[in-house]
Backbone bond lengths (Angstrom), bond angles and torsions (degrees), N, CA, C in turn:
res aa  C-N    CA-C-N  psi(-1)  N-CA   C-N-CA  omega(-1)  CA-C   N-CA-C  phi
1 X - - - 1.471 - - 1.520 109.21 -
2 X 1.434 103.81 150.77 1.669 100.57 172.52 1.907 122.03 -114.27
3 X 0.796 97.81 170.53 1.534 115.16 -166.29 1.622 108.84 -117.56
4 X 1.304 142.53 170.58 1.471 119.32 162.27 1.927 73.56 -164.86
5 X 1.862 96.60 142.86 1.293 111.95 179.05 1.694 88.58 -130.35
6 X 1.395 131.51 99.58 1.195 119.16 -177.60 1.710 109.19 68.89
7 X 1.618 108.50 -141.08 1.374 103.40 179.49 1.636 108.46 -73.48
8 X 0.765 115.29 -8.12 2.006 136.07 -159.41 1.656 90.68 -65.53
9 X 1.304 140.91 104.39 1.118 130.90 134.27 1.391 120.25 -61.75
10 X 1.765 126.84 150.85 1.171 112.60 161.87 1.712 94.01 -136.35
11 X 1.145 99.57 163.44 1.752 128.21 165.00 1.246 114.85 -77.43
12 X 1.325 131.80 121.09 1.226 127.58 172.81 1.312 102.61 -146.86
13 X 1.490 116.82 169.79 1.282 137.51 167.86 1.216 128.98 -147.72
14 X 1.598 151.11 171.37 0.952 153.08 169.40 1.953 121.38 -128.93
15 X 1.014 120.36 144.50 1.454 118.33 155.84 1.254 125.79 -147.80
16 X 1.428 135.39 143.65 1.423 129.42 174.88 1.525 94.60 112.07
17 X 1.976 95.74 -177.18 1.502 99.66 179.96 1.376 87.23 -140.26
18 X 1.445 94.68 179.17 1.659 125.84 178.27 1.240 112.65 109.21
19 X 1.636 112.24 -147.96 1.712 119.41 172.61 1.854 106.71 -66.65
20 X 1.539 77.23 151.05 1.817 94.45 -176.45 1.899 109.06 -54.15
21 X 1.033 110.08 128.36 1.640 113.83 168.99 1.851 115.21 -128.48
22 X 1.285 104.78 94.61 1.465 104.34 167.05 1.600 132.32 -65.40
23 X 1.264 140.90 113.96 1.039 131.05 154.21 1.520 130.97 -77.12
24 X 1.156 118.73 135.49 1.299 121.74 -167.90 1.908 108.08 -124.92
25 X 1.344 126.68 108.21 1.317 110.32 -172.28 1.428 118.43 -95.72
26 X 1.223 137.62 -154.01 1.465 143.31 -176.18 1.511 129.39 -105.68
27 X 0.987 123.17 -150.75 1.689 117.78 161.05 1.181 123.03 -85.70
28 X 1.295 129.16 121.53 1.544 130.76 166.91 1.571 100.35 91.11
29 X 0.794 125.33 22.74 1.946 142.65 152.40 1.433 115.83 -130.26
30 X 1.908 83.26 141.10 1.671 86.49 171.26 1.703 90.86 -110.46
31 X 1.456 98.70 -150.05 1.300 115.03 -174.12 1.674 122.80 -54.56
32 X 1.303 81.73 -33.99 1.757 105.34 168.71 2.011 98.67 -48.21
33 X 0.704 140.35 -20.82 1.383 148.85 -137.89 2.173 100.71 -105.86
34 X 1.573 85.90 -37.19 1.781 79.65 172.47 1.771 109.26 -98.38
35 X 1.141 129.25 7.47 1.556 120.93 -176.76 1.578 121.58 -33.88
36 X 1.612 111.73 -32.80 1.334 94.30 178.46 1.494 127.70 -72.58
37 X 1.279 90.48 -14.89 1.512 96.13 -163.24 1.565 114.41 -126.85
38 X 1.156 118.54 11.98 1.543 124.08 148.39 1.109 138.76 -70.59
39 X 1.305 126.17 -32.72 1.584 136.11 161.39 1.593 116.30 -71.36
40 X 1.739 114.95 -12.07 1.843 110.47 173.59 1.936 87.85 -94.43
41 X 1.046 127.10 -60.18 1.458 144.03 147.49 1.791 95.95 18.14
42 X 1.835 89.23 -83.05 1.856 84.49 -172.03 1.426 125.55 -94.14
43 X 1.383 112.62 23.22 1.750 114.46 153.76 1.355 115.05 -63.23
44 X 1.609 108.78 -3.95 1.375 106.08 -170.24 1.709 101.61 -126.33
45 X 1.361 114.61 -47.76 1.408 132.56 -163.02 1.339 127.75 -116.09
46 X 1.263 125.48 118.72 1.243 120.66 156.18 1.815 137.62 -38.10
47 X 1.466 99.95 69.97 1.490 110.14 -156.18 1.890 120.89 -83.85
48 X 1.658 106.73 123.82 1.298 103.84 -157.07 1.711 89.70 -121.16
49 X 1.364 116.42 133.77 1.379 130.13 -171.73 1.419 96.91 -140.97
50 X 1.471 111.03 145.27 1.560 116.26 171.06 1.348 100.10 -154.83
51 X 1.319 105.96 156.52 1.871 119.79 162.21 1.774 116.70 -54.30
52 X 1.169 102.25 102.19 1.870 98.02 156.03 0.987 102.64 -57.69
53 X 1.639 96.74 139.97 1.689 116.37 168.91 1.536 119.67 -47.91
54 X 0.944 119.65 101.72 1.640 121.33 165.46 1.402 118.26 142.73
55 X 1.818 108.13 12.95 1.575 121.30 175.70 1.486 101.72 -154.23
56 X 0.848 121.57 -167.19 1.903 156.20 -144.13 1.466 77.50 -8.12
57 X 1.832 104.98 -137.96 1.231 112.45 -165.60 1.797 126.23 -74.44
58 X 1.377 101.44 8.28 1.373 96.64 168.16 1.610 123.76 -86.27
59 X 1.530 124.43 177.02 1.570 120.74 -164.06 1.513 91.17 -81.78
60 X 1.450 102.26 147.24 1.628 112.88 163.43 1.694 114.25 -118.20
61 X 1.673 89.11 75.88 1.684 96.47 161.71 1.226 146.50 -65.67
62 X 1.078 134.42 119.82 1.765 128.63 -164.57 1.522 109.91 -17.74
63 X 1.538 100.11 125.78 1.585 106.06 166.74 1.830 119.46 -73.89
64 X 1.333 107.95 -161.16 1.285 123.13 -23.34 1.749 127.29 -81.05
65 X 1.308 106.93 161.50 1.317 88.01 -170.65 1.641 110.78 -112.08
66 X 1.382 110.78 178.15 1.756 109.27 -162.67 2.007 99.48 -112.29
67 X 1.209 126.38 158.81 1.336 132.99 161.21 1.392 98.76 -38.40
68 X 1.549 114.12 -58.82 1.133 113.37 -156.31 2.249 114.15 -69.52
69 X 1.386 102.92 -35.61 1.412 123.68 153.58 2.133 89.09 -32.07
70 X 0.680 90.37 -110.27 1.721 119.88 -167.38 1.615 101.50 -27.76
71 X 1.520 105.50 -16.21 1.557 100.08 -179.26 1.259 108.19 -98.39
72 X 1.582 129.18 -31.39 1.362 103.38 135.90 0.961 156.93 -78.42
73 X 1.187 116.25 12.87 1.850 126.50 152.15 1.157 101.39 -33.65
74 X 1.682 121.06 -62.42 1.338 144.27 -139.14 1.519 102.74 -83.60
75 X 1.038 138.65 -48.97 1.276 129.76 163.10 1.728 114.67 -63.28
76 X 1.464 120.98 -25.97 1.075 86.23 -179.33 2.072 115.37 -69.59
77 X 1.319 106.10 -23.41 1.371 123.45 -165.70 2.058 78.55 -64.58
78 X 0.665 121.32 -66.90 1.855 127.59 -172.48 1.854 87.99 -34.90
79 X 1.044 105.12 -72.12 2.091 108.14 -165.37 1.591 97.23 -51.83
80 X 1.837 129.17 -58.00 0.533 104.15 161.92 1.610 171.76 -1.82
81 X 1.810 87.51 -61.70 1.327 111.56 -171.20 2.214 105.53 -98.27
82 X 1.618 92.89 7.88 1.283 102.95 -171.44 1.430 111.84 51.38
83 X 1.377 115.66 57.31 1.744 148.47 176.98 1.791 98.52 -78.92
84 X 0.696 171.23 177.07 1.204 143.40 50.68 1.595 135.98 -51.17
85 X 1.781 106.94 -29.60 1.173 113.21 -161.60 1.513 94.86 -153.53
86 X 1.485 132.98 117.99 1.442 125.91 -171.74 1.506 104.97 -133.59
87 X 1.480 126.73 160.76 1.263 134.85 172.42 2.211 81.52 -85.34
88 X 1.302 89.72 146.33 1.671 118.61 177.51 1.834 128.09 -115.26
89 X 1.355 116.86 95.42 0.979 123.13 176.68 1.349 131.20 -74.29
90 X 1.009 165.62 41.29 1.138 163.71 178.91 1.576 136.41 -37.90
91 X 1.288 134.37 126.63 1.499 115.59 169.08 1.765 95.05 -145.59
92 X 1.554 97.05 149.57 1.543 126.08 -174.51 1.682 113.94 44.98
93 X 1.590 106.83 -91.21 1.539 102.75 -172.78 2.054 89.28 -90.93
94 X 1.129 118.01 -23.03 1.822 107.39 164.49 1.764 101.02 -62.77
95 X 1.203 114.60 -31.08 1.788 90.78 -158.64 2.021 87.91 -70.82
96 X 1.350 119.26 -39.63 1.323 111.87 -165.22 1.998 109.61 -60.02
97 X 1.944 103.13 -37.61 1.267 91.90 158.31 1.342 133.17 -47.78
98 X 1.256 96.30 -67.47 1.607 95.96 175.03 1.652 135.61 -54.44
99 X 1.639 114.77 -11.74 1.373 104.16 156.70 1.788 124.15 -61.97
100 X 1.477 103.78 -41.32 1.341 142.39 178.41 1.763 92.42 -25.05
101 X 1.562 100.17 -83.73 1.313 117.95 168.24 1.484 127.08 -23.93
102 X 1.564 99.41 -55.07 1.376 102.56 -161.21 1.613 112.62 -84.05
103 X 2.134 112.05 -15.11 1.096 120.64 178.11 1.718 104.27 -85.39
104 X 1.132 121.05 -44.60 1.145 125.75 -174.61 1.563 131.86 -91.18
105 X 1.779 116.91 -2.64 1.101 149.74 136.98 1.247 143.34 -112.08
106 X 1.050 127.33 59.60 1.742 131.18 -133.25 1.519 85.36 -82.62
107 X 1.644 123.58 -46.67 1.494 96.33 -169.43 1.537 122.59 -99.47
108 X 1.563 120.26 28.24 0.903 134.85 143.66 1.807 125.45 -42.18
109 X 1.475 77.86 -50.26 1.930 92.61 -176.81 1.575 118.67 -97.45
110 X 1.162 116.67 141.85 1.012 133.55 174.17 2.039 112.60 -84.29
111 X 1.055 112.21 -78.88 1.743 116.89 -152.03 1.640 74.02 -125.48
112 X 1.130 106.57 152.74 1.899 110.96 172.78 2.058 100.25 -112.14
113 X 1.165 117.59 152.92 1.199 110.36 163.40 1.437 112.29 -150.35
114 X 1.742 123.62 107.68 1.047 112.13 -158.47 1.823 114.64 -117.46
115 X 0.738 122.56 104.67 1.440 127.37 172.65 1.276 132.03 -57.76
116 X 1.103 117.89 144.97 1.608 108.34 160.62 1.299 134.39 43.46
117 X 1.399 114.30 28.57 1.533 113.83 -141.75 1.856 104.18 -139.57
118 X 1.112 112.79 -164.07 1.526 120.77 -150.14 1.588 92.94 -150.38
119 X 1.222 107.57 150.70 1.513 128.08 155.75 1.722 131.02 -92.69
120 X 1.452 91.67 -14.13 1.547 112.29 165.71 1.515 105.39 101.96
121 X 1.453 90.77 -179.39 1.630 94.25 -179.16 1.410 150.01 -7.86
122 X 1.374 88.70 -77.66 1.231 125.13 177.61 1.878 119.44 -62.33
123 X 1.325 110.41 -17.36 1.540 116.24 -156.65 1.496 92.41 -123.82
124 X 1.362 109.49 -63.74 1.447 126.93 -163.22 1.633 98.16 -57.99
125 X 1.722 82.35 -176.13 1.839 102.25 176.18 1.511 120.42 -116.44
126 X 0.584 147.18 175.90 1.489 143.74 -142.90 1.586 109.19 -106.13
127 X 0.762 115.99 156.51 2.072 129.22 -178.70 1.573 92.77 -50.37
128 X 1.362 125.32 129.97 1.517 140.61 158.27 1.749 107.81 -45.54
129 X 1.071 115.94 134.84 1.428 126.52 173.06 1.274 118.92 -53.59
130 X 1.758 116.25 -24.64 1.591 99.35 167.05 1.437 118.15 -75.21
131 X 1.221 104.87 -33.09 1.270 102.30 -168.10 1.141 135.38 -53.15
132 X 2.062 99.92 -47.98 1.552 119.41 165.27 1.661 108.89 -58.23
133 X 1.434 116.26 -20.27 1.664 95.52 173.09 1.048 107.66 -112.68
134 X 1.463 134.52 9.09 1.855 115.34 128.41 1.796 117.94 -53.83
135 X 1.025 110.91 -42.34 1.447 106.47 -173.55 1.337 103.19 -44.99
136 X 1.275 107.18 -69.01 1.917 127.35 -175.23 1.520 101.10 -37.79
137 X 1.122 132.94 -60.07 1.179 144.16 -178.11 1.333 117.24 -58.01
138 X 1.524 125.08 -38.89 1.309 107.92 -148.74 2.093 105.29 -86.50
139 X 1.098 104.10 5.93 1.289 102.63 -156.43 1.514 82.15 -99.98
140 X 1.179 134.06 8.48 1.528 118.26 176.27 1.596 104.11 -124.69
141 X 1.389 110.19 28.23 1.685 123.72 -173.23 1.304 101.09 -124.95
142 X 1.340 104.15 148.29 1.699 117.61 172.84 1.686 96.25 -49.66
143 X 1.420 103.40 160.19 1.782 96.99 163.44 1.178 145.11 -64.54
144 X 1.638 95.27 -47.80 1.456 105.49 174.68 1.640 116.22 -71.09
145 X 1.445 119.18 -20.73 1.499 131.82 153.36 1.265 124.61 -7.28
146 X 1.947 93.49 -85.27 1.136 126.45 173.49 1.424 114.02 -75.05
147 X 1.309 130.05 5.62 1.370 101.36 -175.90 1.734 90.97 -126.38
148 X 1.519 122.82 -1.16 1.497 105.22 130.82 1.293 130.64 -73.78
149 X 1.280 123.77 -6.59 1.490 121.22 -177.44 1.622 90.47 -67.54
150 X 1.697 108.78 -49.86 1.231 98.33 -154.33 1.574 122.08 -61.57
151 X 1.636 112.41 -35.18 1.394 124.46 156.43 1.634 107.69 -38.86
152 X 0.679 111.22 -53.72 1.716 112.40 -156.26 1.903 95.49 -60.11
153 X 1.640 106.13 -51.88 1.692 113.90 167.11 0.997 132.82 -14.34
154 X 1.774 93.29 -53.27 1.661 112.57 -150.20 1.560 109.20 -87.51
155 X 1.662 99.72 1.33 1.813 122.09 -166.80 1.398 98.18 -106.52
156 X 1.794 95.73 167.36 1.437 92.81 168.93 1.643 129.38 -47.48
157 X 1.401 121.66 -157.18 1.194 120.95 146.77 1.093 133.72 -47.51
158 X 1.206 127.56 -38.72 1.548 131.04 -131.97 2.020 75.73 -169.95
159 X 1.422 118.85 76.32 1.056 128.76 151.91 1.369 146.00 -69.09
160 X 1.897 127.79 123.05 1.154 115.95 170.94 1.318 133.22 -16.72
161 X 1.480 125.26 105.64 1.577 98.67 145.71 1.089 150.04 -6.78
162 X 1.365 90.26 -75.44 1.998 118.49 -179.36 1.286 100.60 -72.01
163 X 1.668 144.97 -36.24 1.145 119.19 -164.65 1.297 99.40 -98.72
164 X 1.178 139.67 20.53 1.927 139.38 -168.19 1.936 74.91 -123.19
165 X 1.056 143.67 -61.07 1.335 136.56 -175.79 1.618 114.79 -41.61
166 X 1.589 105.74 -39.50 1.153 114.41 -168.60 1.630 125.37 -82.60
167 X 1.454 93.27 -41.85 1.406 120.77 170.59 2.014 107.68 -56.63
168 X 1.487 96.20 -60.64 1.260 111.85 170.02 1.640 125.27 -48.67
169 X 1.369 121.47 -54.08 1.658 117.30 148.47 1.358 121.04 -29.48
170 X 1.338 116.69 -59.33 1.628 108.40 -165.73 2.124 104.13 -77.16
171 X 1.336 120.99 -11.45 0.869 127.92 -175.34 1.487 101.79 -71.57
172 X 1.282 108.75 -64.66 1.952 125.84 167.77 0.793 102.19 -31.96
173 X 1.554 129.70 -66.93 2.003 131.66 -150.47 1.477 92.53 -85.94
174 X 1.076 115.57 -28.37 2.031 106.83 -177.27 1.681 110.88 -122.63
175 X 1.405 96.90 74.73 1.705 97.30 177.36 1.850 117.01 -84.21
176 X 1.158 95.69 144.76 1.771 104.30 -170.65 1.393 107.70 -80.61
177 X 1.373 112.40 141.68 1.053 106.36 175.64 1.881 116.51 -76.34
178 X 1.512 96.35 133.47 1.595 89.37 -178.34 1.364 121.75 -43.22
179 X 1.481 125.96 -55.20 1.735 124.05 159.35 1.608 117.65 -16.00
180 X 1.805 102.74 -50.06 1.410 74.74 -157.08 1.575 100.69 -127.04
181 X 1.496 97.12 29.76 2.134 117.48 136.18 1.005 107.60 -59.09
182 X 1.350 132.14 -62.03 1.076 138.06 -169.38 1.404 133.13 -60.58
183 X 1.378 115.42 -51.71 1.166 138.23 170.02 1.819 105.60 -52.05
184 X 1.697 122.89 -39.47 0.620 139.94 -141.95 1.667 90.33 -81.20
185 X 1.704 112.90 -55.30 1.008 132.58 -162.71 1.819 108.21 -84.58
186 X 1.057 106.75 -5.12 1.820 115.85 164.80 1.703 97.75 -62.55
187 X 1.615 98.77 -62.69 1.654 93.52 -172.00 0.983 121.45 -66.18
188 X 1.353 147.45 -3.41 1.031 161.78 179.84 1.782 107.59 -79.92
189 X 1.847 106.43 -84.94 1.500 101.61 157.02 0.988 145.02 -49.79
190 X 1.736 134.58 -8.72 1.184 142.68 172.68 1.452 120.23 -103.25
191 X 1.372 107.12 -3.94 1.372 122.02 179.36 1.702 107.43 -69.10
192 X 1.732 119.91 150.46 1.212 125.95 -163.54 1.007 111.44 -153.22
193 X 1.336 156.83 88.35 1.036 139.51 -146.32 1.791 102.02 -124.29
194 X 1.064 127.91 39.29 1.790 134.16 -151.08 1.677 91.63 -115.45
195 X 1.424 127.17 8.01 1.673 113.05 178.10 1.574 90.69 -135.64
196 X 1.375 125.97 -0.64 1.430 121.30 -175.32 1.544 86.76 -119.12
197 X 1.186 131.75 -76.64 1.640 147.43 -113.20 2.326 83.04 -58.01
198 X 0.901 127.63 -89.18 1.451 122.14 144.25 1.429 103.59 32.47
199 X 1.459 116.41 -70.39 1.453 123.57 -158.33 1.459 119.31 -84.24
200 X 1.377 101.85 -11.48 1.898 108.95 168.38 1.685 107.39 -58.39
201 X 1.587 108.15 135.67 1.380 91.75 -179.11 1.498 75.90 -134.26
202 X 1.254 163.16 8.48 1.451 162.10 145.86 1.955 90.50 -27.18
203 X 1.311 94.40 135.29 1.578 98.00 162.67 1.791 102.45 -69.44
204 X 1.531 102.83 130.75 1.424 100.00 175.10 1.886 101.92 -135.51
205 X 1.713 82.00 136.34 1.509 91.52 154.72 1.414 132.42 -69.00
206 X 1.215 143.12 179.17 1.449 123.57 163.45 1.890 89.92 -165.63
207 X 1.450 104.79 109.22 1.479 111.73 155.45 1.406 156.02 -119.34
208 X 0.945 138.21 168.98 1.807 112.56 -138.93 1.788 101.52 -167.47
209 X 1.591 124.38 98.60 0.817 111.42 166.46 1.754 134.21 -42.48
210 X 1.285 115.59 155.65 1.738 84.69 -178.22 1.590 109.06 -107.12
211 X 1.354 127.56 20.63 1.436 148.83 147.85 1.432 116.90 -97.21
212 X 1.049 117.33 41.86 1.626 115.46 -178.20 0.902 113.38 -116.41
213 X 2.142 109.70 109.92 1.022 115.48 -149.29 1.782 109.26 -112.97
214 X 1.518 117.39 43.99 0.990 138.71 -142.70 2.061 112.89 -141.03
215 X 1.221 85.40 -64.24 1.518 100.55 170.22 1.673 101.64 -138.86
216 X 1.602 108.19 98.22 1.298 113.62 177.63 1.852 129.11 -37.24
217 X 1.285 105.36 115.34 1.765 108.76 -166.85 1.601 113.18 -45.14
218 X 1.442 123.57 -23.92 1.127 114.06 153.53 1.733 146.22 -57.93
219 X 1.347 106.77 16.42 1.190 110.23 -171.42 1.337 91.53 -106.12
220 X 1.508 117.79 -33.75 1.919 105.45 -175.44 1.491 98.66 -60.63
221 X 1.035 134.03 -41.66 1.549 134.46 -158.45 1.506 104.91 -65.12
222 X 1.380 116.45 -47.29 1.371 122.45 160.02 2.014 124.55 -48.43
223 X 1.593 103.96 -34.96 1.096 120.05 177.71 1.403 118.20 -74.70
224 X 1.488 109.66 -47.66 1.484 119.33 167.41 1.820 121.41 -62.64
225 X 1.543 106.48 -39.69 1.482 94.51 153.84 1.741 133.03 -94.53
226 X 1.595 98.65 33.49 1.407 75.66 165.69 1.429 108.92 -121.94
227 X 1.260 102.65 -25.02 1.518 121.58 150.04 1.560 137.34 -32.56
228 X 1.649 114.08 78.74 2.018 94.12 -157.01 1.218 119.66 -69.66
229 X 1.229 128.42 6.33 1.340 144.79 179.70 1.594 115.69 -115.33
230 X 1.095 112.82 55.80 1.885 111.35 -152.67 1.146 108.63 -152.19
231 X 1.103 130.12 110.19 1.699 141.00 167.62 1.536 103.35 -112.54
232 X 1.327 105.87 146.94 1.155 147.47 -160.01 1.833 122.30 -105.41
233 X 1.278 119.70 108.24 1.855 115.11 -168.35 1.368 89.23 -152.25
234 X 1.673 103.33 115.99 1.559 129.92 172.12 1.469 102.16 -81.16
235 X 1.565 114.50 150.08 1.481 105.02 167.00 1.775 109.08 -124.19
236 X 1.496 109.99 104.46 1.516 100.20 -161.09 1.599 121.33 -56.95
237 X 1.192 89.49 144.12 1.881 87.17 176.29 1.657 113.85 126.85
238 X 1.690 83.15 -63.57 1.538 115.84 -167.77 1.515 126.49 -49.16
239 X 1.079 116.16 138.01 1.289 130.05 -176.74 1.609 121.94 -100.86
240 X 1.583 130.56 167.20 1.297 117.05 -144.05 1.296 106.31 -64.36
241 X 1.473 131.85 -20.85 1.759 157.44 145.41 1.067 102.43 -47.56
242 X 1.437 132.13 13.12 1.854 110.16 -177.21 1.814 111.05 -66.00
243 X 1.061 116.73 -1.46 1.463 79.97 165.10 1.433 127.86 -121.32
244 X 1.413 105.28 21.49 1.620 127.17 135.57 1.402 106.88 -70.22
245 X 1.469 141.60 -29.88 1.156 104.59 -174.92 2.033 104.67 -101.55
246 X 1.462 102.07 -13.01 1.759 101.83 167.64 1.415 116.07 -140.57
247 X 1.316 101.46 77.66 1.677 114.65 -170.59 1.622 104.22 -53.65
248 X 1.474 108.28 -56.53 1.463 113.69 175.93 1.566 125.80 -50.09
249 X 0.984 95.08 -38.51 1.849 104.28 179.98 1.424 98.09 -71.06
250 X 1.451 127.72 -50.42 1.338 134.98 -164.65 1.665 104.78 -76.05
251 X 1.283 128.60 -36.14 1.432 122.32 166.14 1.425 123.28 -74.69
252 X 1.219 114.23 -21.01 1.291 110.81 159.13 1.613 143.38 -71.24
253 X 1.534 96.81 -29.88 1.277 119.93 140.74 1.345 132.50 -32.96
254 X 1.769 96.82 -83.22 1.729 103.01 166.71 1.531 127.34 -49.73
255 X 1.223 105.49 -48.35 1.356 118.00 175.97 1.913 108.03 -60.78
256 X 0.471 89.18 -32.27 1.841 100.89 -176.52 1.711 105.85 -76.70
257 X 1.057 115.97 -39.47 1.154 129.29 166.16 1.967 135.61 -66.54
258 X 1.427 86.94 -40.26 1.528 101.37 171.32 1.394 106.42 -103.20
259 X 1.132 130.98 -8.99 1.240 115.16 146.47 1.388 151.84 -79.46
């Protein structure tokens, strides 16, 4: 199904029943990006996932684009889907959408759930040291090289096989267009959330592998206290993908939470 925010088409879909549940994903994933955990997801929820603008089947219009750009993507996919009012999932450059939302549409959202994610600049902590020396690195590596390294990153330490194979397939068969990587990753680094993040009053979850070597686990802790409605659940082991690597633990969570 499609969505349109302005000229912005997006891709979306839905499955399951009950109360509204948005998924919102990160940089360099589309929807393809929650599979493990959408089918435990809608035993409970009416679950609605779509492509951010600048990968899979949604349009990739000239960057760069802003949180706030990408946060109306997200409502239009909500009107769309004849939403009025949805529980909000978020992870990494989705968790920064989804504050976006929840500061600048508060009664849009229902329950907040934010992953893997940052408060921005100004608040947060800085990119993990592997990561910045994957960056450095990867541009002097074959592609497909580096862009299992980058899977392997986004995992614990000591990552699945099978789920870096798996992750890695849908990466191959659905490559991003460089434009709108980029574009993608503006909103991400330029994002700030230090005059709003405060102003969420949605009860929010906030979870955070404690190997996440991607968006340093100290930023949820920052997120959970700035948040007055915000509790805090580490998942040990886990990597900035933890719920590719413990879908079950992690839906029980969410689900436990919005219920």
């Amino acid at each position: 199904m499609k969505a349109r925010n302005g000229d912005v088409e997006l891709a979306w879909e839905q499955v399951g029943s009950g109360s509204p549940l948005l998924l919102i994903h990160g940089l360099g994933y589309a929807r393809w990006g929650w599979e493990p955990l959408v089918p435990l997801l809608a035993e409970h929820f009416l679950v609605i996932s779509f492509d951010n603008r600048g990968i899979g089947e949604s349009d990739v219009p000239d960057g760069p684009y802003t949180a706030g750009d990408m946060a109306g993507d997200a409502l239009a996919v909500l009107d769309a889907a004849n939403v009025t009012r949805a529980h909000v999932v978020g992870t990494s450059l989705g968790g920064m959408i989804a504050q976006e939302l929840a500061i600048e549409t508060p009664a849009r959202v229902d329950r907040l759930v934010l992953l893997s994610t940052t408060p921005g600049a100004s608040l947060g902590h800085p990119m993990p040291q592997e990561t910045i020396a994957l960056l450095e690195e990867a541009s002097s590596l074959e592609p497909a090289v580096a862009l299992k390294k980058f899977v392997e990153n986004a995992l614990g330490t000591n990552p699945d096989t099978e789920t870096v194979e798996q992750i890695l397939e849908h990466r191959l068969s659905n490559p991003q267009d460089p434009g709108g990587w980029a574009a993608q990753a503006h909103a991400g680094t330029t994002y700030d959330g230090k005059d709003g993040v405060h102003l969420i009053s949605n009860p929010t979850l906030v979870m955070t592998g404690t190997e996440d070597r991607v968006v340093d686990p100290a930023n949820s802790q920052v997120l959970a206290d700035s948040i007055p409605e915000a509790t805090l659940e580490t998942v040990e082991g886990g990597g900035h993908l933890f719920f590719w690597e413990y879908p079950e633990q992690t839906a029980i969570t969410i689900t436990g939470f919005l219920s």
